[in-house]
Predicted model as a PDB file, atoms N, CA, C, CB and O in Angstrom, pLDDT in the B-factor column:
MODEL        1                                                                  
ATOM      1  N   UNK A   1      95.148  97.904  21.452  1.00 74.00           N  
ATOM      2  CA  UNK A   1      95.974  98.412  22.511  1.00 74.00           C  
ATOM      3  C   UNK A   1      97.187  99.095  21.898  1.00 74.00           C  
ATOM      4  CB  UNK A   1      96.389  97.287  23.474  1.00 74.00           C  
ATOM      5  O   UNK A   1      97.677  98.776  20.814  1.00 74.00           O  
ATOM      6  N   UNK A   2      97.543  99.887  22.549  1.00 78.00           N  
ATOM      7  CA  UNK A   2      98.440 100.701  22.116  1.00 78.00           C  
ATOM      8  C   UNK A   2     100.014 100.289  22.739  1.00 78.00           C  
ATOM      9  CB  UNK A   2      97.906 102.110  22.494  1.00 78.00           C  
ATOM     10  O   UNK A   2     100.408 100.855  23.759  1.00 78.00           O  
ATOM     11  N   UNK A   3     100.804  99.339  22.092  1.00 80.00           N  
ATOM     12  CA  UNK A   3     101.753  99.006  22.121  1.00 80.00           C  
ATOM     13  C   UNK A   3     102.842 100.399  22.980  1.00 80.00           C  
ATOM     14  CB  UNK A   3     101.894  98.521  20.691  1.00 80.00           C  
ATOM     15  O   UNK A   3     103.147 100.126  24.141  1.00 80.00           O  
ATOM     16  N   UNK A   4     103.222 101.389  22.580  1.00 79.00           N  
ATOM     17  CA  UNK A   4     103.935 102.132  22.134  1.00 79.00           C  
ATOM     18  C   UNK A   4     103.769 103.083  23.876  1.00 79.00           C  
ATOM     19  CB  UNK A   4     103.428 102.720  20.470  1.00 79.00           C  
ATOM     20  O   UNK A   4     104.419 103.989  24.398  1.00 79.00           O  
ATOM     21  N   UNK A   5     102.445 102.198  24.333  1.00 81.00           N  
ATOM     22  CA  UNK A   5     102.383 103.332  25.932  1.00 81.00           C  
ATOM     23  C   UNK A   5     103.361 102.708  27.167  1.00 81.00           C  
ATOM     24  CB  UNK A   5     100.421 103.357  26.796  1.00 81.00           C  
ATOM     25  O   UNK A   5     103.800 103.226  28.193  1.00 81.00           O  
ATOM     26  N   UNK A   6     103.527 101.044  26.456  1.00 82.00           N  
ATOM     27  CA  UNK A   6     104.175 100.353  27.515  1.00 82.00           C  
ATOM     28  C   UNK A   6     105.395  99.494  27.177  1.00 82.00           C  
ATOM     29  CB  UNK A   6     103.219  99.544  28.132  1.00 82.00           C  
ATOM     30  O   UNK A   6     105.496  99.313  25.964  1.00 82.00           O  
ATOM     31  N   UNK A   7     106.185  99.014  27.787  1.00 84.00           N  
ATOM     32  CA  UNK A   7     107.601  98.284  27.910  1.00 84.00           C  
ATOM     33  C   UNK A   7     107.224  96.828  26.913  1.00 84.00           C  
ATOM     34  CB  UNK A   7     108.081  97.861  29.883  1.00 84.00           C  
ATOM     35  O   UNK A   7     106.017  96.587  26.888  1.00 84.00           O  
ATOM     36  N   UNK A   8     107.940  96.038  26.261  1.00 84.00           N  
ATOM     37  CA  UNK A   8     107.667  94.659  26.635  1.00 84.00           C  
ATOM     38  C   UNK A   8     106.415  94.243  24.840  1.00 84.00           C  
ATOM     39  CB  UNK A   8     106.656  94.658  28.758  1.00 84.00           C  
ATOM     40  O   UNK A   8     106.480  93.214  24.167  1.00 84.00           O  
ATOM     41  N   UNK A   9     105.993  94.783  24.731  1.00 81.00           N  
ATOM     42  CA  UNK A   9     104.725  94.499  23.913  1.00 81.00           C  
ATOM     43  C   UNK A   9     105.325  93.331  22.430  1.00 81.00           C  
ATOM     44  CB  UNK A   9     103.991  96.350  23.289  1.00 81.00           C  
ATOM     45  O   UNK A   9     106.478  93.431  22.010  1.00 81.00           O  
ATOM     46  N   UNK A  10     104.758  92.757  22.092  1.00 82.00           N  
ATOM     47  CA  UNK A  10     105.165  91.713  21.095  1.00 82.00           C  
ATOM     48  C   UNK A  10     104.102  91.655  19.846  1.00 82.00           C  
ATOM     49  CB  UNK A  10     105.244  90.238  21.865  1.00 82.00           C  
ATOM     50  O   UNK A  10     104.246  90.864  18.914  1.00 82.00           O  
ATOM     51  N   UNK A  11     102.986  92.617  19.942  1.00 81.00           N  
ATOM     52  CA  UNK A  11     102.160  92.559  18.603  1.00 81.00           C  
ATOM     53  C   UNK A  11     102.333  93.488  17.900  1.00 81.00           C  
ATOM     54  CB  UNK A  11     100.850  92.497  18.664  1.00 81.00           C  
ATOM     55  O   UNK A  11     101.521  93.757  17.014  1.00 81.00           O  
ATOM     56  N   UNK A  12     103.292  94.120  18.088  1.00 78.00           N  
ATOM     57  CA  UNK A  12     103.223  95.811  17.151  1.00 78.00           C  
ATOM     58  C   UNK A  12     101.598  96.360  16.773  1.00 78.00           C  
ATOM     59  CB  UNK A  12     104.135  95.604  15.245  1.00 78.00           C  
ATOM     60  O   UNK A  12     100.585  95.913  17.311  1.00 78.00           O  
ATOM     61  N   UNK A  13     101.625  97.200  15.946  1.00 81.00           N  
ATOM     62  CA  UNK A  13     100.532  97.704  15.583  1.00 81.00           C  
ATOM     63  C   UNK A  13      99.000  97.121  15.673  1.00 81.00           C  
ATOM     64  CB  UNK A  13     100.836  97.924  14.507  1.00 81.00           C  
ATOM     65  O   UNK A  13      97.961  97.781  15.647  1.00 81.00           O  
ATOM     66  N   UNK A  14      99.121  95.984  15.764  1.00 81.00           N  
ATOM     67  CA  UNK A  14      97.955  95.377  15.900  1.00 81.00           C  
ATOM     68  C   UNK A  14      98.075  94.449  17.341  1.00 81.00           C  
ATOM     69  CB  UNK A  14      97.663  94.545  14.526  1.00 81.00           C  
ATOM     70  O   UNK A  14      98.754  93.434  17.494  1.00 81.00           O  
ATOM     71  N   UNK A  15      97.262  95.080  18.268  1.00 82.00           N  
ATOM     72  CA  UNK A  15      97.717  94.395  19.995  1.00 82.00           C  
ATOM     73  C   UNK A  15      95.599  94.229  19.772  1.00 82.00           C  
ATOM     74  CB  UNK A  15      98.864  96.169  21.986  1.00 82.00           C  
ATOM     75  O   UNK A  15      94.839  95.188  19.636  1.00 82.00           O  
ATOM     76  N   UNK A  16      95.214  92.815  19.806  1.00 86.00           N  
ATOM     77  CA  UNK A  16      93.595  92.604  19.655  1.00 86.00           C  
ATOM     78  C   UNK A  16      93.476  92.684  21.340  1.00 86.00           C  
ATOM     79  CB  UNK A  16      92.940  90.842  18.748  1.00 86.00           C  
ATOM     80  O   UNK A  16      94.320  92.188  22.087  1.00 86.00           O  
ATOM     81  N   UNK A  17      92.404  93.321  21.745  1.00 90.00           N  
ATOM     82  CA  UNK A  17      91.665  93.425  22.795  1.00 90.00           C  
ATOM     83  C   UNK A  17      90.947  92.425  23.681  1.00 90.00           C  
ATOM     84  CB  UNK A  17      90.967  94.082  22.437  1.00 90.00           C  
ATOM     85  O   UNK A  17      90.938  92.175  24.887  1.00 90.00           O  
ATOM     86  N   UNK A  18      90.225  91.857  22.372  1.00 94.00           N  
ATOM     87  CA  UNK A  18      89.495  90.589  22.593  1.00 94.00           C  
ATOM     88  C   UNK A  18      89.631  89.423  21.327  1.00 94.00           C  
ATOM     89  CB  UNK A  18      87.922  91.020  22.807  1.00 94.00           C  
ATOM     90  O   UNK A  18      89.458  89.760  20.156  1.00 94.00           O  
ATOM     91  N   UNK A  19      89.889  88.325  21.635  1.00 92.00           N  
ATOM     92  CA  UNK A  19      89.697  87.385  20.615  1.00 92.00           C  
ATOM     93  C   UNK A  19      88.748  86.077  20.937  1.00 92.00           C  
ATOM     94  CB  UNK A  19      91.054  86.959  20.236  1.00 92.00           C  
ATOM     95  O   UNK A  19      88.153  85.855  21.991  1.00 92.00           O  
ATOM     96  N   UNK A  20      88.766  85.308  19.800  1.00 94.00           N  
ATOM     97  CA  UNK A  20      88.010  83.861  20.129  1.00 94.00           C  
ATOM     98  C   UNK A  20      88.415  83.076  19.374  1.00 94.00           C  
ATOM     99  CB  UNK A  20      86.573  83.717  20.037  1.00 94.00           C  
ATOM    100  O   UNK A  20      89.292  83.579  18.671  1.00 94.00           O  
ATOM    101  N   UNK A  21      88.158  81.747  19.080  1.00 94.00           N  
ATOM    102  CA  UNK A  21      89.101  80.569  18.836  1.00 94.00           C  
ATOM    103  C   UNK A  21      88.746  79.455  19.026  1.00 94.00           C  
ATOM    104  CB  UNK A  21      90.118  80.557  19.451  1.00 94.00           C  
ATOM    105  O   UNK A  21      87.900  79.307  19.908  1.00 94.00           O  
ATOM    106  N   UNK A  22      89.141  78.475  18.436  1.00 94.00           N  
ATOM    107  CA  UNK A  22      88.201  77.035  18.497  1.00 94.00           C  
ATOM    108  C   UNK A  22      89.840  76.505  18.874  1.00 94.00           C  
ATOM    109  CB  UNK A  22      87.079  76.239  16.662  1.00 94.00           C  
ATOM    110  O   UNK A  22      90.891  77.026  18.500  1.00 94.00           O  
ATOM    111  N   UNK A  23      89.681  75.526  19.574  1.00 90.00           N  
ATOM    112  CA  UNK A  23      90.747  74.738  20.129  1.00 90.00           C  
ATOM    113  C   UNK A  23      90.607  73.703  21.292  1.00 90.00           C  
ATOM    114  CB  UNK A  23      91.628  75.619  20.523  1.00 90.00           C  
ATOM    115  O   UNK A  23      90.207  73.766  22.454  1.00 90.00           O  
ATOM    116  N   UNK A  24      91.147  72.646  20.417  1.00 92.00           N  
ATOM    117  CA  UNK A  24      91.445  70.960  20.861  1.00 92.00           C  
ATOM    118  C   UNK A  24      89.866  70.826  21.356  1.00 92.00           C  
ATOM    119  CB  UNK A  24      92.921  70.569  22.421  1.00 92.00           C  
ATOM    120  O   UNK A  24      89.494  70.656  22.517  1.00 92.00           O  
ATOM    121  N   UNK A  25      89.182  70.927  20.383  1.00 91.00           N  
ATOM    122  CA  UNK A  25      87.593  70.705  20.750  1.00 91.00           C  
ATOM    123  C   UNK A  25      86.895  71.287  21.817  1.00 91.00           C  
ATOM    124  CB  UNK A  25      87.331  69.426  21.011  1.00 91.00           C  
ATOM    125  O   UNK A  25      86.197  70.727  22.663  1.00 91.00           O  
ATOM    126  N   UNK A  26      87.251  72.871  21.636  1.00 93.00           N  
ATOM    127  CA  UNK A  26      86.533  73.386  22.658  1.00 93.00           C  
ATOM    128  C   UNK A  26      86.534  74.823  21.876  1.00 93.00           C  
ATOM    129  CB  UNK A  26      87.214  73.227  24.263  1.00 93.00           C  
ATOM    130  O   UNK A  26      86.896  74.925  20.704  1.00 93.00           O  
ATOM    131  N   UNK A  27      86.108  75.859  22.627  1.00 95.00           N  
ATOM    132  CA  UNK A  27      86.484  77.282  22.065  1.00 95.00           C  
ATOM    133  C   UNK A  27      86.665  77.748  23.195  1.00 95.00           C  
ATOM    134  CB  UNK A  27      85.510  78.145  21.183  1.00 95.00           C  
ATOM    135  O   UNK A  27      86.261  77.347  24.287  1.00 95.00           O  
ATOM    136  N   UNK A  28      87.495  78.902  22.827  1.00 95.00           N  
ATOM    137  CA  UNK A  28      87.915  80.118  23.899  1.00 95.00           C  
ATOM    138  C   UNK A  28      87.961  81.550  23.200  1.00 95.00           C  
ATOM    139  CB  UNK A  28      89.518  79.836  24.569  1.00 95.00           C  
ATOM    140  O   UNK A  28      88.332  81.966  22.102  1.00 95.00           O  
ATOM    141  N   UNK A  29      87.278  82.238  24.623  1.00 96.00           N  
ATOM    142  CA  UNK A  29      87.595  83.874  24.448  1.00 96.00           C  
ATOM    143  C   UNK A  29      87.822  84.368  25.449  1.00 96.00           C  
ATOM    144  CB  UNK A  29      86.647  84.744  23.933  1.00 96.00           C  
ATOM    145  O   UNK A  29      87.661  83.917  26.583  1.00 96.00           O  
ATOM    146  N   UNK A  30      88.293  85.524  25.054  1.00 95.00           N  
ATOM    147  CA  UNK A  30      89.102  86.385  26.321  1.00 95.00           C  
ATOM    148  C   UNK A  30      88.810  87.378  25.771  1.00 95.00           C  
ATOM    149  CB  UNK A  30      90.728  86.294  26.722  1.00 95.00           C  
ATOM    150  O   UNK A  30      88.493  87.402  24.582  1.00 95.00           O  
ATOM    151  N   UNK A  31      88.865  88.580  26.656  1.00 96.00           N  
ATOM    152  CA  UNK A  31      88.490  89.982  26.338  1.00 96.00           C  
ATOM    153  C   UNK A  31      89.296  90.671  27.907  1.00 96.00           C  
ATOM    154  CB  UNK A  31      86.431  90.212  26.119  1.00 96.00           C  
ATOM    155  O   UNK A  31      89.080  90.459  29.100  1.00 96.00           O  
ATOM    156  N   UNK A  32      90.366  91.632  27.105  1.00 91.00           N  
ATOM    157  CA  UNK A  32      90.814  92.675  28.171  1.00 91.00           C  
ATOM    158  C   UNK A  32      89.908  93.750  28.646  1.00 91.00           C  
ATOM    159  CB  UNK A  32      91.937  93.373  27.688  1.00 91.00           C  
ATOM    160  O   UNK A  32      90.269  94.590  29.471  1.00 91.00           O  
ATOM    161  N   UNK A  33      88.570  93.706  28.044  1.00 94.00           N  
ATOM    162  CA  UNK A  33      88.006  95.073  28.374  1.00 94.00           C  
ATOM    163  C   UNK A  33      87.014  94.496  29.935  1.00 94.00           C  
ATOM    164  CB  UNK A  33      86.869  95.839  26.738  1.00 94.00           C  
ATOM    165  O   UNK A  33      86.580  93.355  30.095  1.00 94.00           O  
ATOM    166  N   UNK A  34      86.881  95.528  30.793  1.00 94.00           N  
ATOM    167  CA  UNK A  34      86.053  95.562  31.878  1.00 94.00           C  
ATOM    168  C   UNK A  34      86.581  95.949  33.103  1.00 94.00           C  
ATOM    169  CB  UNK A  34      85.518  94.448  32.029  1.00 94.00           C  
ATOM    170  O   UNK A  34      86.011  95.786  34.182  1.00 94.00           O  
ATOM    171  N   UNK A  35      87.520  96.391  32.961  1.00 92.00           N  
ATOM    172  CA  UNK A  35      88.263  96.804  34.027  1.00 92.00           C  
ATOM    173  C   UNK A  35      87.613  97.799  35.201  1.00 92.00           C  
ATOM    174  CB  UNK A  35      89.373  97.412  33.410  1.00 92.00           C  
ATOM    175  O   UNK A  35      88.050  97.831  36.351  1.00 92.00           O  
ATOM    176  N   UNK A  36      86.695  98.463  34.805  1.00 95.00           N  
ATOM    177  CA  UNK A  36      85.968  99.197  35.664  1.00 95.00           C  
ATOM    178  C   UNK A  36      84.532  99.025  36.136  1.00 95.00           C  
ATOM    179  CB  UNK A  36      86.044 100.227  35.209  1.00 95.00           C  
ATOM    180  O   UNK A  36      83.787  98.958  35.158  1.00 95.00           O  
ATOM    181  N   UNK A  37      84.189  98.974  36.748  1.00 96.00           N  
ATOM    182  CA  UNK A  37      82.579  98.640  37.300  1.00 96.00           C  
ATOM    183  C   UNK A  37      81.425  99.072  36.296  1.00 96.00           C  
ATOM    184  CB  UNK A  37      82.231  99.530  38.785  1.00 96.00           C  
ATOM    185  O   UNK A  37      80.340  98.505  36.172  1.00 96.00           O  
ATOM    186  N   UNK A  38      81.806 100.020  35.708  1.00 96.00           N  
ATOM    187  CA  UNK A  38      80.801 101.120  34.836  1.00 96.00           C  
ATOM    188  C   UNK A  38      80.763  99.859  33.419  1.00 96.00           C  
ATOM    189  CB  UNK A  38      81.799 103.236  34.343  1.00 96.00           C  
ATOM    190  O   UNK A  38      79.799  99.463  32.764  1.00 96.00           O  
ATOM    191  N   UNK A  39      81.942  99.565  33.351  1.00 96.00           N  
ATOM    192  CA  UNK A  39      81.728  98.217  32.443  1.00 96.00           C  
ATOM    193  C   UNK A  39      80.501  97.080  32.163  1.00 96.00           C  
ATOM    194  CB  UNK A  39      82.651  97.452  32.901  1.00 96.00           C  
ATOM    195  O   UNK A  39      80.213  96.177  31.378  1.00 96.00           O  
ATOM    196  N   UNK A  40      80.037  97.703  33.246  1.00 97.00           N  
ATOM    197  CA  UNK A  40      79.136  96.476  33.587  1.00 97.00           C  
ATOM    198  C   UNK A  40      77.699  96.742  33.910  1.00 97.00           C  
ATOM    199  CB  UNK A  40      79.685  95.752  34.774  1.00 97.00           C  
ATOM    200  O   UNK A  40      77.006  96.050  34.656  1.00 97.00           O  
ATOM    201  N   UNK A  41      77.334  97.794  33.282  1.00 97.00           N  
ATOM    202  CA  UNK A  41      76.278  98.400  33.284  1.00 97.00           C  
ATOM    203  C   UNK A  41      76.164  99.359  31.824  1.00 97.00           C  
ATOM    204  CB  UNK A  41      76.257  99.125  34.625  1.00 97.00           C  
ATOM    205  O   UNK A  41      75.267 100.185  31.652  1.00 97.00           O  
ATOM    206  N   UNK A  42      77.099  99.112  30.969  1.00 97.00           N  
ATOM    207  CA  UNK A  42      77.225  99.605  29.739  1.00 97.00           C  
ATOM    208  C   UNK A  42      76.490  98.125  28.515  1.00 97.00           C  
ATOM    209  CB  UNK A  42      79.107 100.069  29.600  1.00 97.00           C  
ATOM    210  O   UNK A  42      77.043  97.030  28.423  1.00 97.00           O  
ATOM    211  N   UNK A  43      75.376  98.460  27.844  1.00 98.00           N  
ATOM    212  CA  UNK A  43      74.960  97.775  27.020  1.00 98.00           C  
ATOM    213  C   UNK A  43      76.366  97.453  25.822  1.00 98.00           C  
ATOM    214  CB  UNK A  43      73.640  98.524  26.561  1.00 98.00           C  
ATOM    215  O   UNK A  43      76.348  96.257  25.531  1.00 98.00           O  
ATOM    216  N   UNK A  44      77.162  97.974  25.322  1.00 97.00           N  
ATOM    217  CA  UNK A  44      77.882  97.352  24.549  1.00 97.00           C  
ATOM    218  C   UNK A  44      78.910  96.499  24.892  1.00 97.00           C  
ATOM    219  CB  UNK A  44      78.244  98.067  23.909  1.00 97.00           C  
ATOM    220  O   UNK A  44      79.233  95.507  24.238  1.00 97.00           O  
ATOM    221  N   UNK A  45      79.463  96.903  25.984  1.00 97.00           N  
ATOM    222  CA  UNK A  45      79.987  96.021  26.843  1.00 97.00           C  
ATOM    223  C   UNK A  45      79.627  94.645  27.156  1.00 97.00           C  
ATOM    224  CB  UNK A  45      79.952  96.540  27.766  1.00 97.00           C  
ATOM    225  O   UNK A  45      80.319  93.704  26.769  1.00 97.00           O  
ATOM    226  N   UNK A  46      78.363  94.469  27.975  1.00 97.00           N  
ATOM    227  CA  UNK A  46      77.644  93.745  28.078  1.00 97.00           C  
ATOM    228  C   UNK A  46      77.347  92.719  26.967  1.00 97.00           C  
ATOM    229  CB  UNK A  46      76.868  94.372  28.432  1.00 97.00           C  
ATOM    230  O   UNK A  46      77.305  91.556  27.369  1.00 97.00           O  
ATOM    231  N   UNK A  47      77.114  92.930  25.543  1.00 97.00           N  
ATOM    232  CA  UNK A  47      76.465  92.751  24.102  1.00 97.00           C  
ATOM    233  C   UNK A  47      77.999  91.436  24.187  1.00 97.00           C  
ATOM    234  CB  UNK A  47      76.380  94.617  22.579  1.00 97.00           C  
ATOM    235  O   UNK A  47      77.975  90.221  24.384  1.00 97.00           O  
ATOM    236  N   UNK A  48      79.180  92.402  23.936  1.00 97.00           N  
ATOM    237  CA  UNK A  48      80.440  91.948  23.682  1.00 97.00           C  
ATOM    238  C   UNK A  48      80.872  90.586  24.524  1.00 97.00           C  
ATOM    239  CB  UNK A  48      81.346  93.108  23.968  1.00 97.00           C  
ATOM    240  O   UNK A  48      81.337  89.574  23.999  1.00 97.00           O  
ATOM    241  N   UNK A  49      80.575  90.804  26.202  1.00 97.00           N  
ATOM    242  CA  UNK A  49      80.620  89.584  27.247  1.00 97.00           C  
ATOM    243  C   UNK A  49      79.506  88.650  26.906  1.00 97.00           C  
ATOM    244  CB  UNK A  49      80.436  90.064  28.840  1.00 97.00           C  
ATOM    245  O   UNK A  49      79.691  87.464  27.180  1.00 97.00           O  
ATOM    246  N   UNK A  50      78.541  88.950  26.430  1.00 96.00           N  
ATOM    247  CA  UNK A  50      77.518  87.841  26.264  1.00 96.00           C  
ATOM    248  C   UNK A  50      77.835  87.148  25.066  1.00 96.00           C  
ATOM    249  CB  UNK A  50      76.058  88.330  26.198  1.00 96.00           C  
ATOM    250  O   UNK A  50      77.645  85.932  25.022  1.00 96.00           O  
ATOM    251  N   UNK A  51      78.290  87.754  24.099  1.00 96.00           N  
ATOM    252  CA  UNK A  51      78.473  87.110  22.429  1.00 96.00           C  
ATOM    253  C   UNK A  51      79.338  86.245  22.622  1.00 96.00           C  
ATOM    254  CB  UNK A  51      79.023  88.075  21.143  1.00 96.00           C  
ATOM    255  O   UNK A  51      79.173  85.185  22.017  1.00 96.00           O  
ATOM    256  N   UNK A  52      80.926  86.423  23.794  1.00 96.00           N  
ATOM    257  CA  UNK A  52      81.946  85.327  23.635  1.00 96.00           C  
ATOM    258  C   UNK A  52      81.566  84.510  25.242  1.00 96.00           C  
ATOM    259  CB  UNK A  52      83.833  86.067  23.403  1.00 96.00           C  
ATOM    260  O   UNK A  52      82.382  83.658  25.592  1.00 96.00           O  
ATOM    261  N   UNK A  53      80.868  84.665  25.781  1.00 96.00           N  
ATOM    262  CA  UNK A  53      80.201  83.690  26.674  1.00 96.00           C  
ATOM    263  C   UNK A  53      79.189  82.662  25.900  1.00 96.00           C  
ATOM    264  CB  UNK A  53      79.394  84.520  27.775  1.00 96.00           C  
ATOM    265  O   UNK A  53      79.150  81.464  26.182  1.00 96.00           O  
ATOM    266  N   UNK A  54      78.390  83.256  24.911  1.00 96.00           N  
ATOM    267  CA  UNK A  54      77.652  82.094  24.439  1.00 96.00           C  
ATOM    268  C   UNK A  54      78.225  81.664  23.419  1.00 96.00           C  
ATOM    269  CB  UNK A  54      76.351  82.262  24.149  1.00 96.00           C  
ATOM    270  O   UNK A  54      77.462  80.864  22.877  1.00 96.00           O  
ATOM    271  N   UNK A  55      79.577  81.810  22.617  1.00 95.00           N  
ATOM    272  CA  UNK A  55      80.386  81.761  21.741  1.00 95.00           C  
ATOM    273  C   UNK A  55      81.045  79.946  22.353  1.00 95.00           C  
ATOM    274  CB  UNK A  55      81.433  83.338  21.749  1.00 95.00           C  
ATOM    275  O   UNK A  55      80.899  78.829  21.859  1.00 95.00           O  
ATOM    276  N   UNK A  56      81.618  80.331  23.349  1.00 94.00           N  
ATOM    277  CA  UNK A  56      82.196  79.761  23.923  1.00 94.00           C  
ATOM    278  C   UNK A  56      81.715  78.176  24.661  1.00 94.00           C  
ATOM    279  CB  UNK A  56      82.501  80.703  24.544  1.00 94.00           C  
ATOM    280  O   UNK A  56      82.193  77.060  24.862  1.00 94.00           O  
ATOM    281  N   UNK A  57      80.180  79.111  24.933  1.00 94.00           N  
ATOM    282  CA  UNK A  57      79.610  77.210  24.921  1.00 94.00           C  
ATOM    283  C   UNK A  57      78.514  76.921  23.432  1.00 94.00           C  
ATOM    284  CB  UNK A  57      78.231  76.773  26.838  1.00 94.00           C  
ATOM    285  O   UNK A  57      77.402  76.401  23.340  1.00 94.00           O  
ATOM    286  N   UNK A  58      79.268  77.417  22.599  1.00 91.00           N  
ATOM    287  CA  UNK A  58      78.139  76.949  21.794  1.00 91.00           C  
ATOM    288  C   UNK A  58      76.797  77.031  21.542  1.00 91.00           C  
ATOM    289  CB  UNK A  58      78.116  76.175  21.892  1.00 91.00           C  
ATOM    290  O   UNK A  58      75.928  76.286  21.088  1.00 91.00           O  
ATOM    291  N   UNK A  59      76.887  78.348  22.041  1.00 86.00           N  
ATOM    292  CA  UNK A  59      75.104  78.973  22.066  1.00 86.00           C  
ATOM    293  C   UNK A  59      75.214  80.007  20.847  1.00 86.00           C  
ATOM    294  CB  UNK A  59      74.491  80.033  23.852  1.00 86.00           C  
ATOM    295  O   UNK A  59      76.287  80.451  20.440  1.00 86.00           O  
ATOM    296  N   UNK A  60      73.932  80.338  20.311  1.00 74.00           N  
ATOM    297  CA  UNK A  60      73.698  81.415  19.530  1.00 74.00           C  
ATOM    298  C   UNK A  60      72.755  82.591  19.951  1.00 74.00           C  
ATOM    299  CB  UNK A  60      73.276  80.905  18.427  1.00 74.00           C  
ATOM    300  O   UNK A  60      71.657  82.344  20.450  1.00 74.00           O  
ATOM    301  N   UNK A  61      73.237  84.014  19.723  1.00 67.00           N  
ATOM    302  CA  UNK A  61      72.532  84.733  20.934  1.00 67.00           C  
ATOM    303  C   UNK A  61      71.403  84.819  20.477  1.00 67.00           C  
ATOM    304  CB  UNK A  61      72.994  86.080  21.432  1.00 67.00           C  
ATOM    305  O   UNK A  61      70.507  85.343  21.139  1.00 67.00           O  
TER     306      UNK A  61                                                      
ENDMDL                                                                          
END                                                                             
């Protein structure tokens, strides 16, 4: 993300999109991308939501 388009930002040059993470015996991910419907009918998109959905419970795709 591009820091530099908006007010407020706290990662400088490097603003991650999506991350994942193991924590207090669990994992988590988040991903800013999907904001539009077309999102969701795009195979890489898709690839990306499925990898930290099965990430997340401990699946392998």
């Amino acid at each position: 993300m591009n820091e530099k388009s908006y007010h407020g930002g706290e990662n400088g040059d490097y603003h991650p999109m999506s991350w994942y993470h193991s924590f207090d015996g669990g994992r988590a991910f988040y991903t800013a991308l999907g904001h539009t419907d077309a999102s969701y009918s795009d195979p890489l998109f898709l690839g990306h939501l499925s990898g930290g959905i099965l990430y997340a419970m401990h699946q392998k795709q």
